[in-house]
N, C-alpha and C positions, 0 to 999 in steps of 0.2 A: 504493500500500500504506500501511496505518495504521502510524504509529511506535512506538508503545505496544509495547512487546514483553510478550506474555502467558506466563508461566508455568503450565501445568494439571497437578493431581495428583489422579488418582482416575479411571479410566477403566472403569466400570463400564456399566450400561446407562444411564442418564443421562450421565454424562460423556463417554464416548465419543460422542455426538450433539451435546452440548452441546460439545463442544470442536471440531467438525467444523465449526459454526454460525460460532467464530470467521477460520477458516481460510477458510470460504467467504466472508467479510467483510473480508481481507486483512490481516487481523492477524498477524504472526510470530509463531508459538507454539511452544514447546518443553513436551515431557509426563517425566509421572513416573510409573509406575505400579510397581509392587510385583511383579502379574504379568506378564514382560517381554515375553507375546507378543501381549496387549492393545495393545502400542504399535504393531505391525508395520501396523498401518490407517491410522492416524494418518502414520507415518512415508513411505506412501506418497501420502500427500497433501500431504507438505512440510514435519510439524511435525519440528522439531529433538527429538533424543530427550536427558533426562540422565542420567543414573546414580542420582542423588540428590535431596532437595529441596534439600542447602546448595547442590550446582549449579548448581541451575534458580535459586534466587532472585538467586543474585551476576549471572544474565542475564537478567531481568527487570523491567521494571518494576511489574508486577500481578500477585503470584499469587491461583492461584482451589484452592481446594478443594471437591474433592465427591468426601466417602469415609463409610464405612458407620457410626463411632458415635461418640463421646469417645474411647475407649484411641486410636482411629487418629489424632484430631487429636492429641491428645497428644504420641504418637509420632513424628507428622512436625515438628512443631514441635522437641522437646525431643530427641532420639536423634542419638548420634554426630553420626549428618551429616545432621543435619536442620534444618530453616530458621533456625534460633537459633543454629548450630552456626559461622557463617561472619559477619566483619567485614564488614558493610554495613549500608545504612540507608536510609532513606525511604522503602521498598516500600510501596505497598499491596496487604495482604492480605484476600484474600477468601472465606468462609468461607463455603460455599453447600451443604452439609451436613445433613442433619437432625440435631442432634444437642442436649445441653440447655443454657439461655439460662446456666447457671454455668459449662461449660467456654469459652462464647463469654468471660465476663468474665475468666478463668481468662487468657485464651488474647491477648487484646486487651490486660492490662495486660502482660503480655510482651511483647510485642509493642511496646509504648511506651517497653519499659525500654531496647531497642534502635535505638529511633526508625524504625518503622515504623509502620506504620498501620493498624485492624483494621476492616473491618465483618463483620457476620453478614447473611447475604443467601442462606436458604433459599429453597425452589421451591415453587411446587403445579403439578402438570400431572405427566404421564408420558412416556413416551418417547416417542410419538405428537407430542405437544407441545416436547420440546425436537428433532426433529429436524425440527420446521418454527418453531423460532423463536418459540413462542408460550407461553409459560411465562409464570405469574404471581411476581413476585418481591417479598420482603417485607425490608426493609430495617433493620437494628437498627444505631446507632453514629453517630459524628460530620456533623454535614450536609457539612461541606467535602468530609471523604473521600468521602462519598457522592455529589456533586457532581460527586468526580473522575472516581470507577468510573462513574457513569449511561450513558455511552455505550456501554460495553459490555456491561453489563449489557441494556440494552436493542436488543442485537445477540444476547442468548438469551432475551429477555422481550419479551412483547405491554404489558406493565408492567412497572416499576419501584418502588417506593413506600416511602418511609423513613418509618417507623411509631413511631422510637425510639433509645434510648440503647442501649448495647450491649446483644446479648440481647434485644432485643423483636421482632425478625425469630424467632428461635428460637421464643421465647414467641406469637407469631402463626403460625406454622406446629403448632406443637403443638396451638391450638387448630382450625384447618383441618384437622389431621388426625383429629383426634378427632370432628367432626363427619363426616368420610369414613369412619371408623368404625361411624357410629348407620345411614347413609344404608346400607352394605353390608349389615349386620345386617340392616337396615328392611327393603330390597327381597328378600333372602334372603326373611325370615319371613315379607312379603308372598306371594310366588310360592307358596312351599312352603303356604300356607293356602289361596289361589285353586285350586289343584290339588287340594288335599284336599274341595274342595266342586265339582270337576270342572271347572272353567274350564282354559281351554289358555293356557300361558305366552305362548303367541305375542299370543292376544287382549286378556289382560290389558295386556303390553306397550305395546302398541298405544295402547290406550286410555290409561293414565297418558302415553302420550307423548303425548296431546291436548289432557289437562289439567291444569292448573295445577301440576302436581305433576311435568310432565313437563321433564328435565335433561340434560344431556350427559352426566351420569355414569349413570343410569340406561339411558338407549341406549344406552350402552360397555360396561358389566354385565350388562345387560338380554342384547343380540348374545353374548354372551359364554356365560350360562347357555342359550339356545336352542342354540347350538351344542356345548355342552357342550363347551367349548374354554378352560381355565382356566390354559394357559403365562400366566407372569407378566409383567405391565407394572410393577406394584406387587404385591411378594412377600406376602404377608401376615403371615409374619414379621418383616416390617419395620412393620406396625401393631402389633404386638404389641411390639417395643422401643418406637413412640411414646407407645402408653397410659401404656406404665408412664412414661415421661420427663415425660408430662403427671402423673400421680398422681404424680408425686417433686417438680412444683412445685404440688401441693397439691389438683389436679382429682379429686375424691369425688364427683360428681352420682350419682343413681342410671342416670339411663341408662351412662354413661363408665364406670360401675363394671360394670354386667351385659355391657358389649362386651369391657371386657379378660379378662370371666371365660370368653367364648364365643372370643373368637380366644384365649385361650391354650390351652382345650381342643383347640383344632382346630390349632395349629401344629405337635404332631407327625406327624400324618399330613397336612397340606395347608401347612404352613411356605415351602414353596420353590413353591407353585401360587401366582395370583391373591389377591388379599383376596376376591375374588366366590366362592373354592371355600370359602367358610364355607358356603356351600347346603349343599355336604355333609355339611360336621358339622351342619350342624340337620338335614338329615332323614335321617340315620343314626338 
């Protein structure tokens, strides 16, 4: 068994796989989740459950976050009994969250004031990907810390890669995701045209997966719209909190601007579906 003791807080659809990955890697892990009966999966695989994050980081030596925006790291960081809240030191902490490259800096120099340690090390990939361990991971913050965390990190990533000072993991995910923005829209309005001059999705498909143009995320969307089967891997409400975290560090392209204007139309009625059910707000 690894001696690393890992503390995880955020057990959502990502997390929950992603913290599985460690376990079946022989890491001692202890979790935190907010909703308590997220853990009961977890707990039956071994991981130590805590009450708290001040709990969990007095017993670990790496915590990892992967929770939903800013308020939430906020809160775990800085509330009553939250990871600032308890006399210790030297933790590294890991922030693998989508969230924006200010609360990482926000969050890291706190983090220093206590002598602990911060990177920001968001994902691309979905849950498909972190429950086989193949997640792309983008690294913002000190090389040493980053040097430290790399082996586990690369026990939920096919990659690793530190791109930066703190915040540029955040700042290179916002841009990753913003292009998974143009690519969903693209193929949406794609389909939705080929059908309007009679071609069948299925052939259209087909054919872009031959050529040049043809991606794994277009076969994952592509299977997805033929089946008309739009439960979420990637909420599309959660593209629509990225646009805007990218246009708040300054992203106005035209294209970036017409995607946040079409997934915000579309997140009341298709919010908690796929990013791929934008098909249906265009061809509503």
């Amino acid at each position: 068994m690894n001696k690393t003791k890992i503390g995880w807080i955020g057990l959502g659809n990502m997390g929950t796989p992603m913290s599985e990955q460690l376990i079946k890697a022989g890491y001692p892990l202890q979790v935190y989740n907010r909703s308590k009966e997220k853990e009961s999966a977890l707990k039956a695989m071994g991981a130590g459950i805590a009450s708290s994050p001040a709990e969990l980081i007095q017993s670990s030596d790496i915590v990892i976050l992967m929770v939903s925006d800013d308020q939430a790291v906020r809160e775990i960081f800085n509330a009553e009994s939250g990871l600032l809240s308890v006399k210790t030191a030297g933790k590294i902490i890991i922030n693998m969250s989508t969230v924006s490259p200010g609360v990482s800096k926000e969050m890291a120099a706190l983090s220093a004031e206590f002598g602990h340690h911060y990177i920001d090390a968001p994902v691309s990939g979905s849950v498909k990907q972190a429950q086989e361990g193949q997640l792309v991971i983008m690294a913002g913050g000190s090389e040493s810390t980053f040097l430290k965390a790399k082996p586990v990190l690369e026990v939920l990533g096919k990659m690793a890669m530190l791109v930066g000072g703190t915040g540029a993991g955040n700042s290179t995910k916002l841009a990753i995701n913003s292009l998974l923005a143009l690519y969903a829209q693209g193929l949406a309005e794609t389909v939705i045209f080929a059908n309007q001059q009679g071609i069948k999705t299925e052939n259209l498909l087909t054919l872009i997966g031959q050529a040049a143009l043809g991606n794994v995320f277009t076969k994952i969307k592509g299977d997805a719209i033929l089946n008309d089967q739009y439960n979420a891997a990637f909420a599309l409400k959660h593209i629509v909190k990225d646009l805007n975290l990218a246009k708040n560090e300054g992203l106005s392209s035209p294209l970036a601007t017409t995607a946040l204007e079409t997934f915000q139309q579309a997140e009341p009625s298709y919010g908690e579906e796929d990013i791929i059910a934008v098909i249906k707000q265009l061809n509503s």
